[in-house]
matplotlib code that plots the C-alpha trace (Angstrom):
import matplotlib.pyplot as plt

x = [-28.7, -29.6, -29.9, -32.3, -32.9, -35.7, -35.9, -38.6, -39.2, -37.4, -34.6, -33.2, -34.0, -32.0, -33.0, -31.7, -33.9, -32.7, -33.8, -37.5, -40.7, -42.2, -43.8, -41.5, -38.9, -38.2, -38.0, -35.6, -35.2, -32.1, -31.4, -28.0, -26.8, -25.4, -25.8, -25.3, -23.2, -22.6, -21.9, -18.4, -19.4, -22.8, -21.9, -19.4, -22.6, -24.8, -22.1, -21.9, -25.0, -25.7, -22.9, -24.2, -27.2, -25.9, -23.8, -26.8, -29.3, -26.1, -26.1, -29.6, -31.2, -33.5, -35.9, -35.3, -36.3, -34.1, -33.8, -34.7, -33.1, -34.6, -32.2, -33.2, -31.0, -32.0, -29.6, -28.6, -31.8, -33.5, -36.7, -36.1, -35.0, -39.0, -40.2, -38.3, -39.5, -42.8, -42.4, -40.5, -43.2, -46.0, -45.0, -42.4, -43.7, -40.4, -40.2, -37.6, -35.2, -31.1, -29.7, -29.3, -25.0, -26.5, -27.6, -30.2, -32.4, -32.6, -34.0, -36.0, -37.6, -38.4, -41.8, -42.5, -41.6, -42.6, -45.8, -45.5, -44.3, -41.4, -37.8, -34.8, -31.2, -28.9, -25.5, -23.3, -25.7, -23.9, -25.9, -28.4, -31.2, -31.6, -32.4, -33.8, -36.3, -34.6, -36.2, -34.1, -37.2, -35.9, -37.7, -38.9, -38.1, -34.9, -31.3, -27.9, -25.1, -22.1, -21.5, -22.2, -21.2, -20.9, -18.9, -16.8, -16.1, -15.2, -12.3, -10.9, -10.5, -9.1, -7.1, -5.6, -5.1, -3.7, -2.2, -0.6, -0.4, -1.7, -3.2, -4.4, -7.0, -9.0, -11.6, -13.2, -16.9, -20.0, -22.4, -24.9, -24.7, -25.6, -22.9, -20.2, -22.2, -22.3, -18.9, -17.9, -20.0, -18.6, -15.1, -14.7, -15.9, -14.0, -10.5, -11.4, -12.3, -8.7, -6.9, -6.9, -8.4, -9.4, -7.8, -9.8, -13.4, -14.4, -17.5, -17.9, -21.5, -20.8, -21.6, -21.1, -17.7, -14.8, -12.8, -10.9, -8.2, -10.0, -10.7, -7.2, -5.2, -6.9, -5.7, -2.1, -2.1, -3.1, -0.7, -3.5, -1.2, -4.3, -6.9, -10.1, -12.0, -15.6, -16.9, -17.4, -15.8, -14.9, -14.8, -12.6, -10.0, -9.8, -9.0, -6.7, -4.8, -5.4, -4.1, -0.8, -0.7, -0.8, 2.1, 0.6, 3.0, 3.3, -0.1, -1.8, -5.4, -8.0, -11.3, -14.1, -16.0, -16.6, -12.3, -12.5, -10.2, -10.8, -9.5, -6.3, -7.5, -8.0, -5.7, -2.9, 0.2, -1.4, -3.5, 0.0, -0.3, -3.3, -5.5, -9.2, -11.4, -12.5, -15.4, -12.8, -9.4, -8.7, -5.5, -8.3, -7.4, -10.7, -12.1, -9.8, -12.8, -15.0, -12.5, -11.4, -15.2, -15.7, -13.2, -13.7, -17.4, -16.7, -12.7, -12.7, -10.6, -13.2, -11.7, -14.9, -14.5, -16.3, -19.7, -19.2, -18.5, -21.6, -24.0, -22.7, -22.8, -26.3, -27.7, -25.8, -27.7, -30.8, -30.7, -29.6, -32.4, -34.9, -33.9, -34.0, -37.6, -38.5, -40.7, -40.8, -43.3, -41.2, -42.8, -41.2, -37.9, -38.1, -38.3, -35.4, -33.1, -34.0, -33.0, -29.6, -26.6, -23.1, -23.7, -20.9, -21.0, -17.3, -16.1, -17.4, -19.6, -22.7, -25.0, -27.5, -28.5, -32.7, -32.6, -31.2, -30.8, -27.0, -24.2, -22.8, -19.2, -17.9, -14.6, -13.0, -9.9, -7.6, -6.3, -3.8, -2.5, 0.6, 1.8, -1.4, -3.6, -5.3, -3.5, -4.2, -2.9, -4.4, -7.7, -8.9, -11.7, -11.6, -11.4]
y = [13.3, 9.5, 6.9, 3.9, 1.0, -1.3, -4.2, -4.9, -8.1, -6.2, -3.9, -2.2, 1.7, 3.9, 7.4, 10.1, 12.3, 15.8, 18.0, 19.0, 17.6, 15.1, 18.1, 20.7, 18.4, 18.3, 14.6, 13.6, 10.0, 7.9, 4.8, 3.2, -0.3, -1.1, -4.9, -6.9, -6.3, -2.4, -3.4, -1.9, 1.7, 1.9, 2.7, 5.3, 6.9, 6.4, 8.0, 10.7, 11.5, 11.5, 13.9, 16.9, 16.4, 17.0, 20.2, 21.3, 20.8, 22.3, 25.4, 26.2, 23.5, 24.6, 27.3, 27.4, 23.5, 20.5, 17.9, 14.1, 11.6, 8.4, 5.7, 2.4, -0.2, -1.3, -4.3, -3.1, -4.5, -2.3, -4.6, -3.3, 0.3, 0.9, -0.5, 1.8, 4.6, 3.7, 3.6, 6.8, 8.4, 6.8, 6.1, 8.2, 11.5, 12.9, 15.9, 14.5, 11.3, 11.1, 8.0, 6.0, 5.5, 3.0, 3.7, 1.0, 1.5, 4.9, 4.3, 1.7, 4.5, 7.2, 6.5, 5.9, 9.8, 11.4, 9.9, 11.3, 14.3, 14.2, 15.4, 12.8, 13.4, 10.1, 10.2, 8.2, 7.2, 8.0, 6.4, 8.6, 7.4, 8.2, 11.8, 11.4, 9.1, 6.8, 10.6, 12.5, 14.4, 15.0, 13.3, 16.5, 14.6, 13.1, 14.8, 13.8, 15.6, 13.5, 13.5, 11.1, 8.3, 9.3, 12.1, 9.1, 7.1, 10.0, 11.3, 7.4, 7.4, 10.9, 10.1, 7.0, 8.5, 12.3, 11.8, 8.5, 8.0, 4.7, 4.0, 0.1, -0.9, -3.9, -3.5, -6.4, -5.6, -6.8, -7.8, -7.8, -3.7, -1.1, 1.2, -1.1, -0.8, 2.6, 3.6, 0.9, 2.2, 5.5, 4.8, 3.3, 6.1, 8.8, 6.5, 6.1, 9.8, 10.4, 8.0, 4.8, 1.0, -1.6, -4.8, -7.1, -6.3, -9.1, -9.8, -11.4, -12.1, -9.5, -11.3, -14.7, -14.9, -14.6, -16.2, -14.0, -16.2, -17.0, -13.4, -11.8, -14.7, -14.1, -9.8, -11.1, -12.2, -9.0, -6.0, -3.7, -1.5, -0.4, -2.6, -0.5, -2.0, 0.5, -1.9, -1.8, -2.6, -6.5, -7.0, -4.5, -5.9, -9.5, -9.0, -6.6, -9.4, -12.3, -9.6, -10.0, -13.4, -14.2, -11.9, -9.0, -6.8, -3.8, -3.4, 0.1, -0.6, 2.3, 2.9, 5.2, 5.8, 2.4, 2.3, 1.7, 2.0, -1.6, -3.1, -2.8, -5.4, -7.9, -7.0, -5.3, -4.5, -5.3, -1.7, 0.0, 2.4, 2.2, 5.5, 5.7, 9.2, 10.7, 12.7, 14.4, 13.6, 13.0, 15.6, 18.5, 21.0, 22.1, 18.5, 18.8, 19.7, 16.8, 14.0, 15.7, 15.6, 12.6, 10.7, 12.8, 11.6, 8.0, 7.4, 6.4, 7.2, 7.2, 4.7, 5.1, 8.8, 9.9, 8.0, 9.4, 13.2, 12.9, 11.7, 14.6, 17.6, 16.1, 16.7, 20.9, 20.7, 19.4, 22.2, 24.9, 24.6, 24.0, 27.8, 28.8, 27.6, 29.3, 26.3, 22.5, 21.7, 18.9, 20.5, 24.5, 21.8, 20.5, 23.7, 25.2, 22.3, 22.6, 26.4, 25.3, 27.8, 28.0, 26.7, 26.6, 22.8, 21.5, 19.1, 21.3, 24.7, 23.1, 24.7, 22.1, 21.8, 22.0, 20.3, 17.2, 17.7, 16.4, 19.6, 20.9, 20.8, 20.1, 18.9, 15.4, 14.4, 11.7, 9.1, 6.6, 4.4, 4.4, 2.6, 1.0, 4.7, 6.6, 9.7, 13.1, 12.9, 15.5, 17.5, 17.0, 18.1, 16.6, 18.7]
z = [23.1, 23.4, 21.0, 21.3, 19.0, 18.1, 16.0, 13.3, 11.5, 8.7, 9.7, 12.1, 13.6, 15.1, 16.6, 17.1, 19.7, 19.9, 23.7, 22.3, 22.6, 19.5, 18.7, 18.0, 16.5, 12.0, 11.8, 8.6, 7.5, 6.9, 4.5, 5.9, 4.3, 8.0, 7.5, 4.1, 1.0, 2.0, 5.5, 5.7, 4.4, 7.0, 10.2, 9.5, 7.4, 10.5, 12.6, 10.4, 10.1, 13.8, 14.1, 12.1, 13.2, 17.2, 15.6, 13.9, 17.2, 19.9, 17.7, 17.6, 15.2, 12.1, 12.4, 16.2, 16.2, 16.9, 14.3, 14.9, 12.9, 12.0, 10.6, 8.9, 8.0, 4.3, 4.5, 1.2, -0.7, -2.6, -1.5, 2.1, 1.3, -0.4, 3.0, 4.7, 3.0, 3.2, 6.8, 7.6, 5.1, 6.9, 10.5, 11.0, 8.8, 8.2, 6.1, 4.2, 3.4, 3.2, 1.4, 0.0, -0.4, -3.4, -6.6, -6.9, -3.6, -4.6, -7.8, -6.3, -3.8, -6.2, -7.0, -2.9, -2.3, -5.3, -4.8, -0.9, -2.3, 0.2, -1.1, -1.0, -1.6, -2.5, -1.0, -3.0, -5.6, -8.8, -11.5, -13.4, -13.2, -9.4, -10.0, -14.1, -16.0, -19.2, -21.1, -19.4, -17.5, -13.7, -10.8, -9.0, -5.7, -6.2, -5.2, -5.0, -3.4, -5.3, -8.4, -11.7, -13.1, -16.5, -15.0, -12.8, -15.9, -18.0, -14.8, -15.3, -19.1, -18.6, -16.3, -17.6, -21.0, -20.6, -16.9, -16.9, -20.7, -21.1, -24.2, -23.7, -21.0, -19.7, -17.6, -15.3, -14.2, -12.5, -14.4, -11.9, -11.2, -12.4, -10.8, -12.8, -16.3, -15.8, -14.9, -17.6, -20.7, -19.9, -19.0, -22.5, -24.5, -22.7, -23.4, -26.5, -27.6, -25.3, -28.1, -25.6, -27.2, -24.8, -25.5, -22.7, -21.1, -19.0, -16.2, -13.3, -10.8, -8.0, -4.6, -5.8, -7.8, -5.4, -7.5, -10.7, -12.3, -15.0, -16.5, -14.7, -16.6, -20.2, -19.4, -18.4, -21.6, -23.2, -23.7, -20.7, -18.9, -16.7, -15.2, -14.9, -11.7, -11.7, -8.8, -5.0, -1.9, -2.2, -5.4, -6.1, -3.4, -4.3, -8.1, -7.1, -4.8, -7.3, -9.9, -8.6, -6.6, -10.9, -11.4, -13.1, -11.4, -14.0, -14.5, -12.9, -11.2, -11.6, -10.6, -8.6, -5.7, -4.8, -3.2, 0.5, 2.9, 4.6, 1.0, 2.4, 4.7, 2.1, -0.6, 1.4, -0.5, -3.7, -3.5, -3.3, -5.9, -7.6, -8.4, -7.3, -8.5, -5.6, -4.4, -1.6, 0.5, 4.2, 3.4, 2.3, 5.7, 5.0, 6.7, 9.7, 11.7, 10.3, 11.5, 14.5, 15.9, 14.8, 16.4, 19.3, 19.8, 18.1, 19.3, 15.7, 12.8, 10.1, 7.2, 4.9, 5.1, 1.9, 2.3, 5.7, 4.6, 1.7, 4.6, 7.2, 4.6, 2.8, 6.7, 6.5, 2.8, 3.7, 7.0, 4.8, 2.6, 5.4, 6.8, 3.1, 2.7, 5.9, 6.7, 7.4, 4.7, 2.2, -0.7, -0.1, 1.1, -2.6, -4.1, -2.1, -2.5, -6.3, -5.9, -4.6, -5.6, -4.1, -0.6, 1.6, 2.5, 4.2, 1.3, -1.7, -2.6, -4.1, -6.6, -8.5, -12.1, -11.6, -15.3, -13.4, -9.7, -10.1, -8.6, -11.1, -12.1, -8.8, -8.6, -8.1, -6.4, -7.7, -4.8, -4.5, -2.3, -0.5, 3.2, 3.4, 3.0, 0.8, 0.1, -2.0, -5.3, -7.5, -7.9, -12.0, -14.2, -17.4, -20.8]

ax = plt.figure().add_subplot(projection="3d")
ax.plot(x, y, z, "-o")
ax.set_aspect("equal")
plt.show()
């Protein structure tokens, strides 16, 4: 294996070149935020990545060919992540593209490879409207490996009402995203239909606002027993620490996918014991293999495991359905990824809804935090 790298006036490449010639190599793009607001959750994605892609290639590769990754960085623009597109369409003629972690970008690049016809699979992109128009109709090129938002919010107001028994919430969001409005419009209609009321629901410019006193004071002086935080990285973790820097020491902090692990960095005891839905735990023994490998190759403990985990499997996925098509053309890849029932993948057995392209009814795990880590709590399904 080696890796080189070359800078464009507009992001950054990295290649993975597997032991064939140009010719005999499937070449598969990647969209990695590894510089700007997603900064903290990109290289462990790249690493990943890389990683199955050097299991895949030792072990034979696809078809009897080794694969060739191409990773751009989309500095977390949605701008740059339909330039990269256009270039690994273009330029780099892969047969198909992995990533975006983001919701936006992805929905931003749909048009770019369903024009192409070329097949792409968001990792963590949870909103909707990645893999289905405002109708409902499904992009025919667009697939996600993670689950929902809709699902997300519903495992928080489930959670917070029939596990924890909480019937009061207040909810702090980014105006600015649509991962927040999502999990937001979601969360509240799930508490509500589980007999929960929210008492304060409050916004804040993610990006720009780093500071929350304002909105956390106004919900200290509200009865919430759970603050409901469906945002991402940063602006999870500073609330969190303003949260109780003001005092608000009783009151539980829930959210989704958008928990890190380098919070703890900012917000440090203050995470103790909040609950984050989950697309997997670090404690499942079936990921042993995942983390040993990868901090065998990376001397690395892998913080950002999940985005990590979504981005190693969506490679197994995308290789799986490669051998199922029999071929390298993206449009038999689309139809095979479409056809997708119980594959074997090493966080979860994926089968996919062709309705939507979204798995269906995989499982979440709950997480909370304790000593500073993320640790297993409980796997849930809402009724």
């Amino acid at each position: 294996m080696k890796t080189r790298v070359v800078t464009l006036a507009f992001l950054v490449v990295f290649l993975f070149v597997g032991c064939s010639s140009a010719g005999e190599v499937i070449k598969v793009g990647y969209l990695a935020g590894i510089t700007g607001d997603f900064a903290a959750y990109g290289q462990p994605e790249v690493n990943a990545v890389l990683l199955a892609a050097d299991e895949i290639n030792s072990n034979g590769g696809v078809l009897g060919r080794q694969i060739e990754v191409v990773v751009y960085d989309y500095k977390s623009r949605a701008e740059d992540a339909v330039n990269a597109a256009r270039r690994l369409i273009d330029h780099d003629k892969v047969v198909a593209i992995l990533g975006s972690a983001a919701s936006g970008p992805n929905i931003a690049t749909a048009p770019i490879v369903t024009r192409a016809g070329i097949p792409q699979i968001g990792t963590l992109s949870t909103n909707p409207l990645v893999t289905v128009d405002e109708s409902g109709k499904v992009k025919p090129y667009m697939f996600r490996i993670c689950f929902i938002d809709p699902y997300q919010g519903r495992l928080i107001g489930y959670f917070a009402a029939k596990e924890l028994g909480k019937t009061k919430a207040a909810i702090l969001y980014d105006v600015g995203s649509d991962y927040s409005h999502g999990l937001r419009e979601h969360f509240i209609s799930s508490f509500e239909e589980f007999g929960g009321t929210v008492v304060a629901d409050y916004a804040f410019r993610g990006g720009q606002d780093v500071d929350f006193r304002a909105q956390l004071t106004r919900i200290k002086e509200t009865d919430a027993e759970v603050l409901v935080l469906p945002n991402i990285g940063k602006d999870l973790a500073l609330p969190i620490k303003q949260a109780r820097e003001l005092g608000m020491d009783d009151i539980i902090f829930i959210g989704g996918d958008g928990y890190g692990e380098f919070m703890v960095e900012i917000a440090g005891e203050a995470l103790e014991g909040s609950y984050w839905m989950y697309h997997l735990a670090r404690q499942d023994p079936l990921m042993k293999p995942f983390f040993d490998s990868y901090r065998e190759k990376y001397d690395d403990e892998c913080k950002e495991f999940a985005i990590a985990v979504l981005a190693y499997d969506s490679l197994y996925w995308l290789a799986d359905a490669i051998e199922r098509a029999g071929s390298d053309d993206p449009k038999a890849i689309r139809d095979a990824l479409e056809a997708t029932k119980d594959v074997k993948l090493h966080h979860a057995t994926l089968t996919i809804d062709p309705a939507t392209h979204n798995p269906i009814d995989k499982d979440a795990v709950v997480l909370t935090v304790k000593n500073g880590e993320s640790i297993f709590y409980k796997r849930i399904k809402p009724e």
